[in-house]
C-alpha positions in Angstrom: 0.0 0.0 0.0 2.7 2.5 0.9 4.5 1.6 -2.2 1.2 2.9 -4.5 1.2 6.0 -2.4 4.6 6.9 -2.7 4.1 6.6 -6.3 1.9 9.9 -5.7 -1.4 7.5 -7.4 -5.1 9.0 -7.9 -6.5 7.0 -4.4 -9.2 5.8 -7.6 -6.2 4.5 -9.2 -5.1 2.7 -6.3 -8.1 1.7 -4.9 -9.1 0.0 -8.4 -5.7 -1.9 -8.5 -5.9 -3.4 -4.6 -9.6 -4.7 -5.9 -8.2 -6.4 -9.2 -5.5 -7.9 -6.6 -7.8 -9.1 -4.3 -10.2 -10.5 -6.5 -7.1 -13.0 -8.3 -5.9 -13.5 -4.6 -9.4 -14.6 -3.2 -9.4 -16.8 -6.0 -6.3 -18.2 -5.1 -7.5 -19.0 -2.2 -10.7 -20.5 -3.3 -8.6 -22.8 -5.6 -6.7 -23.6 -2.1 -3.6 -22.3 -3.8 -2.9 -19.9 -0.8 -4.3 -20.6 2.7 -5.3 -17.0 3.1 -5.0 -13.9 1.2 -2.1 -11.5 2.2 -5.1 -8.9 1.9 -7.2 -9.9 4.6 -7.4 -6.9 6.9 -6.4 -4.4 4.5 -8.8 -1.7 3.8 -9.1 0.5 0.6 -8.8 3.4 0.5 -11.5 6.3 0.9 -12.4 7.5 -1.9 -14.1 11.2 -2.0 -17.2 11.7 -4.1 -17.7 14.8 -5.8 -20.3 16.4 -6.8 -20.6 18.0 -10.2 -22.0 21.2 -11.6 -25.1 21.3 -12.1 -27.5 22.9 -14.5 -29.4 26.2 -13.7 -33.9 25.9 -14.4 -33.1 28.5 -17.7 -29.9 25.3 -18.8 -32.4 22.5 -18.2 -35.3 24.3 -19.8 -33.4 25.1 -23.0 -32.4 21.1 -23.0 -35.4 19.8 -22.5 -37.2 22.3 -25.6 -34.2 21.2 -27.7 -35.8 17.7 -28.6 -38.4 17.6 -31.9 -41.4 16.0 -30.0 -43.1 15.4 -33.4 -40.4 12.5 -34.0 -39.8 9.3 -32.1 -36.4 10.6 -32.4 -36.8 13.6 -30.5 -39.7 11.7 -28.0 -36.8 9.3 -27.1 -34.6 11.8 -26.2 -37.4 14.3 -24.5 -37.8 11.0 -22.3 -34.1 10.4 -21.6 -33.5 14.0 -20.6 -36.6 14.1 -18.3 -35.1 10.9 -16.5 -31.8 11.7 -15.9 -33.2 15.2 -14.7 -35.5 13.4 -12.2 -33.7 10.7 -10.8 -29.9 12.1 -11.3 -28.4 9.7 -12.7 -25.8 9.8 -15.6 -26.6 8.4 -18.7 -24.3 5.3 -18.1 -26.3 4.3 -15.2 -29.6 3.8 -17.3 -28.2 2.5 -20.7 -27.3 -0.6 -18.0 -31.0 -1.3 -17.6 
């Protein structure tokens, strides 16, 4: 762990690499190729979440006339936009649905 920090690494970065590690150790140790995984007891490291800008009610009203309601097209989007402006999600979050 020290050796990722001293390496001045985004705490995403590092916390992203100790998960890949883990996962091939627990494995390891599922496949009883190690008795226990040199990770137990290690924790990741916090990782802050930020929030990001936002859009004003004149931003958001100009989006949500941009989309031609007379097409599916536009309808499709219209939809979309409405979502993600009532739940907050980002787009990648619903495209997994």
């Amino acid at each position: 762990m020290n050796l990722l920090k001293s390496r001045k690494l985004n705490p995403m970065t590092i916390h992203a690499r100790l998960r890949a590690i883990r996962a091939v150790l627990n494995w390891a140790v599922e496949r009883n190729y190690l008795e226990s995984s040199p990770l137990d007891g290690v924790s990741l490291p916090k990782i802050k979440h930020k929030v990001g800008t936002t859009l004003n009610e004149k931003q958001l009203k100009r989006l949500l006339d941009a989309p031609d309601l007379t097409t599916f097209i536009g309808l499709r989007d219209y939809v979309l936009l409405l979502t993600f402006a009532h739940t907050v999600k980002k787009p990648l979050s619903v495209r997994e649905f």
